[in-house]
C-alpha positions in Angstrom: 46.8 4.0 9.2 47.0 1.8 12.5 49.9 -0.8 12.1 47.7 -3.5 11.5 46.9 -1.3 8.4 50.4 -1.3 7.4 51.4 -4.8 7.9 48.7 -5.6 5.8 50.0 -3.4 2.7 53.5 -4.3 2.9 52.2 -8.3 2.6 49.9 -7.7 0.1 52.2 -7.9 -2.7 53.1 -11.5 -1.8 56.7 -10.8 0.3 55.1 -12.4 3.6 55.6 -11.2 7.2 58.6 -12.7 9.3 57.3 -14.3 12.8 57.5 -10.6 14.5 55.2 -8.9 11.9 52.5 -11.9 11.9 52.3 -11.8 15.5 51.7 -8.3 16.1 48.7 -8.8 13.2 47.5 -11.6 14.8 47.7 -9.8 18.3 46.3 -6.7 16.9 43.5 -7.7 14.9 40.2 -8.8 16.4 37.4 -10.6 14.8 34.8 -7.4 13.1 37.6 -4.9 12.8 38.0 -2.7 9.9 41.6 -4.2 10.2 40.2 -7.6 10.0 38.1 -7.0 6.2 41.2 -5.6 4.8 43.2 -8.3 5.8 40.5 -11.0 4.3 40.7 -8.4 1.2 44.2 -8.1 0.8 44.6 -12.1 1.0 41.8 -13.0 -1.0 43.3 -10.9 -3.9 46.8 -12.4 -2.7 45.8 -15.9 -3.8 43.7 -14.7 -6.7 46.4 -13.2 -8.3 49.5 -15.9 -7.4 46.4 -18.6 -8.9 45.5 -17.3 -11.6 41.8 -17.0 -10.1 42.1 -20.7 -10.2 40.4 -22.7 -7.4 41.0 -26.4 -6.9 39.4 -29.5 -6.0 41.0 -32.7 -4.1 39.6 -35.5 -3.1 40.5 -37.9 -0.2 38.9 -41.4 0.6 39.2 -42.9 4.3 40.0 -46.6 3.7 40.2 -46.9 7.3 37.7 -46.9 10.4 39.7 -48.1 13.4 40.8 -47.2 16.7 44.2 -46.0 16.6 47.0 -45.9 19.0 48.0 -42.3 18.3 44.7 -41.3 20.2 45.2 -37.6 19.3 42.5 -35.9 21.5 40.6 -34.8 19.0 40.0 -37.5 16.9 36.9 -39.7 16.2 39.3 -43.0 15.4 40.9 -42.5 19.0 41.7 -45.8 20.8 41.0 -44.4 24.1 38.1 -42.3 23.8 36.3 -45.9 22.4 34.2 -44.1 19.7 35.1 -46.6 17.2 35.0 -50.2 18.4 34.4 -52.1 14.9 37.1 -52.5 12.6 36.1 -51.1 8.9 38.6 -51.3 6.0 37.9 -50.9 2.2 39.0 -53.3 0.2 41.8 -52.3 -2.9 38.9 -53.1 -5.5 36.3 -50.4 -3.4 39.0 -47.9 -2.9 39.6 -48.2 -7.0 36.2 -48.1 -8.2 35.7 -44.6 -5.9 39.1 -43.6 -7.4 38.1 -44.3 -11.0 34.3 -41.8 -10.3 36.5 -39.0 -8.5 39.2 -39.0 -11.0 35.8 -38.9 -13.4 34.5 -35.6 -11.9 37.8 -34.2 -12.7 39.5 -34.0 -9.0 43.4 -32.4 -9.4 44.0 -34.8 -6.9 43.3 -37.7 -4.6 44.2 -38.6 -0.9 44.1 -41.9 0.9 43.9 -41.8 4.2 44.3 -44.3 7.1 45.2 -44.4 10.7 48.8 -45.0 12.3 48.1 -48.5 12.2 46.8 -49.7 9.0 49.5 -51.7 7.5 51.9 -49.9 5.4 52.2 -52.7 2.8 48.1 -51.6 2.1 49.0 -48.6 1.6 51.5 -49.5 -1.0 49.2 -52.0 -2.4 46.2 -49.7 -2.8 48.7 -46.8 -4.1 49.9 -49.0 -7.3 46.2 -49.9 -8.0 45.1 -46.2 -8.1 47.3 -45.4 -10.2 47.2 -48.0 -12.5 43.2 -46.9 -12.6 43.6 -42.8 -12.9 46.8 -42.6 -14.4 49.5 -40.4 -14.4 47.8 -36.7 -14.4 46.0 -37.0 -11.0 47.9 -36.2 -7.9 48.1 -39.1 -5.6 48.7 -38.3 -1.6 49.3 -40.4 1.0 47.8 -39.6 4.1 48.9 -42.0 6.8 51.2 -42.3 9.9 54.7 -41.4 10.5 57.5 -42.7 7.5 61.2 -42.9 7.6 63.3 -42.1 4.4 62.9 -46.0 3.0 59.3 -45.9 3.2 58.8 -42.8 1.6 61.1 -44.2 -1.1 58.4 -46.4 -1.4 55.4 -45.0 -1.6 57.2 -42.6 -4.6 57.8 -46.5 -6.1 54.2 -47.7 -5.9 52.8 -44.4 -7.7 51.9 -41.3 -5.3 53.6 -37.9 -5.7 52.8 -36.3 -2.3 51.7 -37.2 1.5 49.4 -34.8 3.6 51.3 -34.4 6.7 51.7 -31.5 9.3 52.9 -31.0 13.1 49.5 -30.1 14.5 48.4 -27.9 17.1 49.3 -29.4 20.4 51.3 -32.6 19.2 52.7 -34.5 21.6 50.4 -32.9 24.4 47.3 -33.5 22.8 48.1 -36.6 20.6 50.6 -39.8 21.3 53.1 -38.4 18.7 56.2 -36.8 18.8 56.7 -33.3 17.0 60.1 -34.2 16.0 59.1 -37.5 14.3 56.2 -36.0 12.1 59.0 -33.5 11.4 61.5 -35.9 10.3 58.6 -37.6 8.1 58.2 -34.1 6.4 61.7 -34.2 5.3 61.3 -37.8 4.0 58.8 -36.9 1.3 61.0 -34.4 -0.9 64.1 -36.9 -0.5 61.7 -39.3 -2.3 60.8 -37.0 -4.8 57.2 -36.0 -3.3 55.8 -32.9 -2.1 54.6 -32.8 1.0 50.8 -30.9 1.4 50.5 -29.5 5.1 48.1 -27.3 7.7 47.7 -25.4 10.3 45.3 -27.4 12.0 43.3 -28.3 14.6 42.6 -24.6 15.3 40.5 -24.4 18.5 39.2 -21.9 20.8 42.4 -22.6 23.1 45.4 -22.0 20.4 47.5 -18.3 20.7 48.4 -16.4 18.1 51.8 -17.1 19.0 51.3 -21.0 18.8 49.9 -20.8 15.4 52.5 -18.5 14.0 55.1 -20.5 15.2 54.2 -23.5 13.7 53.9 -21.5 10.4 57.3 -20.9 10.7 57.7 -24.5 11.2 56.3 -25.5 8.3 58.1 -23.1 6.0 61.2 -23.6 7.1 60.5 -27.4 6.5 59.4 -26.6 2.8 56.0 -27.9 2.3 54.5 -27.5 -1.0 51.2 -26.0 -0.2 49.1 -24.6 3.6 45.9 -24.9 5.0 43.7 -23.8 7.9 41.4 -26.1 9.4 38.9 -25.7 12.8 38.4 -28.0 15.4 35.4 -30.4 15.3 34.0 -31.1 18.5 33.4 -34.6 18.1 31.2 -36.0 21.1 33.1 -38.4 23.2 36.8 -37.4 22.4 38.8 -35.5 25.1 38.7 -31.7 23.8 35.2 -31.6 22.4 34.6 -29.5 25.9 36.8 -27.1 24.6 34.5 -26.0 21.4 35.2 -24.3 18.1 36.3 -21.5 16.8 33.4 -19.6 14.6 33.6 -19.5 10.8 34.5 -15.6 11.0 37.1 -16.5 13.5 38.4 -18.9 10.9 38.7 -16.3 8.3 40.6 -13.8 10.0 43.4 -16.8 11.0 43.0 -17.8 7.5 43.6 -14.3 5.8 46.9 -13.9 8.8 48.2 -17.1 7.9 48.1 -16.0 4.1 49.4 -12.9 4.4 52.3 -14.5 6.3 53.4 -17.0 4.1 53.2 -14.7 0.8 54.2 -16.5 -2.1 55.9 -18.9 -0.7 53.7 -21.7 -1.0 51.9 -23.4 -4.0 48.1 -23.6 -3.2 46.1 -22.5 0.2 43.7 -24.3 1.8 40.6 -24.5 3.9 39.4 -27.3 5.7 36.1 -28.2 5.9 35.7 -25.2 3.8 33.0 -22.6 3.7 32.3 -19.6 1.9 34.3 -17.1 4.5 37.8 -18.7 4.3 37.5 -19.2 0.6 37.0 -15.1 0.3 40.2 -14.6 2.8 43.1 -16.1 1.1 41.8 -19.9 0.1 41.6 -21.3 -2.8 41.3 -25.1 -2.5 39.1 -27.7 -0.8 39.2 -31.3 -0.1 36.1 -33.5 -1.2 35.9 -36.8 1.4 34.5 -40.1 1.4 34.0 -43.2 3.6 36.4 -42.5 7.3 36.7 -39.4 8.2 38.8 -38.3 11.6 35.7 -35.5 12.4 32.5 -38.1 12.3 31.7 -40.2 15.0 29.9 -42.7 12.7 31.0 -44.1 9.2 28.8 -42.5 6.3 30.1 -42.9 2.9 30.0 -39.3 2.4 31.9 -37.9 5.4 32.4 -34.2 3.7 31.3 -31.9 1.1 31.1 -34.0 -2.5 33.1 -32.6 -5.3 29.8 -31.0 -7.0 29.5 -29.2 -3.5 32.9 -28.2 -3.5 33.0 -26.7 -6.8 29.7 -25.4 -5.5 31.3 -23.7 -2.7 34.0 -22.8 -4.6 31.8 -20.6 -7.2 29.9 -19.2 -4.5 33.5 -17.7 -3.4 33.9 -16.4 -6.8 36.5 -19.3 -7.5 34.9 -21.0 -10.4 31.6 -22.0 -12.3 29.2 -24.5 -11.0 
């Protein structure tokens, strides 16, 4: 058996690979291999038996549509790359009646998302009404701009139980943030008594194995609840839509490495936009959008797969039933 071979039997029962062992996979393992379907194999049944075979649908709402001072390269709400150049903000009673139908479909749980800037007494204002409207049973998420310890204090106060935040690929050289700060924000969240949902994300054609498994490491060592993989969109006008996307197969070898790495150690594993491939090498969740979404150009109220079509997705991986 090669070593890829090997490294993928001694992760398969969930002990994870230290930075060493995931970079020679990820070195070693090309997109078609032999080695590459038994790594997708070996995760997949990873994830199926830590989960129970359970899959799991989130959904997020973009309350915000402006141009944002971070102007992360990628990103459709960039200030600089001028994509957006109306203002669009839900109001608290929009964002609750589209709370109140996702939390109908049966979501596990629900992200609100805005830009750096939107004003953090919003998000505090929208959090209390959501919650008052779903309950207590829904997972609430915050995802917004860099927090300090006070802040997260109070979003845990006005009703949400976790943030989606990550160090992304290339932050600080490809974004107007500092690594260290969206680090320190990561720590916040459990001080508050929330768990802090993370990925390894933008992936593009550019990033090196070594890259990507450092910043697992990152992660991990910074106790995040649960992972994700996500792809690059090229979205037309921003700075590193010239530098493509990785394929979907591409997506589901990094996915099924990524896994493999992290073993049991986290408490769900995502894809992001998710499609059948990933969801058959390790994944196990998917986000459902509305409204803003950071990979559109334009505003359309349905900026990502629906929840039916998640669930749909989700069966067609063998996750669920329709």
């Amino acid at each position: 058996m090669t070593d890829g071979g090997e490294l993928i039997e001694r992760a398969r029962n969930g002990r994870g690979l230290d930075r060493e062992e995931a970079l020679a996979l990820f070195s070693g393992i090309k997109v078609g291999s032999r080695e590459m379907y038994m790594a997708m194999q070996a995760a997949d049944q990873m994830s199926r038996r830590q989960f129970g075979n359970v899959d799991a649908v989130l959904a997020q709402i973009g309350v915000d549509w402006s141009p944002c001072p971070a102007d992360c390269g990628f990103c459709a709400f960039a200030a600089g790359s001028g994509i957006v150049k109306e203002p669009f903000r839900l109001s608290v009673e929009e964002t609750v009646d589209m709370a109140k139908g996702l939390a109908a479909e049966g979501v596990m749980g629900l992200s609100i998302m805005a830009t750096a800037a939107y004003p953090f007494d919003m998000v505090l204002e929208i959090g209390r009404a959501v919650r008052d409207a779903v309950g207590e049973k829904v997972v609430l998420v915050a995802n917004i701009g860099d927090m300090d310890r006070s802040q997260a204090s109070a979003l845990a106060e006005a009703g949400f139980t976790a943030i989606y935040h990550c160090i992304r690929l290339g932050e600080g050289r490809d974004t107007g943030l500092e690594p260290s700060r969206r680090a320190d924000t990561i720590r916040a969240a459990p001080d508050a008594g929330m768990m802090v949902f993370a990925c390894i994300e933008p992936i593009g054609p550019e990033h090196t194995p070594a890259e990507m498994v450092d910043l697992v490491c990152q992660h991990l060592d910074l106790g995040v609840y649960a992972l994700a993989t996500m792809r690059r969109y090229a979205v037309p006008g921003t700075p590193l839509a010239s530098k493509g996307t990785i394929s979907e197969a591409e997506l589901a070898r990094i996915t099924s490495m990524i896994r493999l790495m992290v073993g049991y150690r986290t408490l769900s594993f995502g894809n992001h936009e998710s499609s059948t491939l990933p969801l058959m090498s390790g994944a196990n969740t998917i986000t459902a959008e509305i409204w803003a979404n950071p990979r559109k150009g334009e505003l359309t109220r349905t900026a990502g797969a629906t929840v039916t079509e998640a669930r749909r997705k989700l069966w067609e991986a063998g996750w669920s039933t329709p």
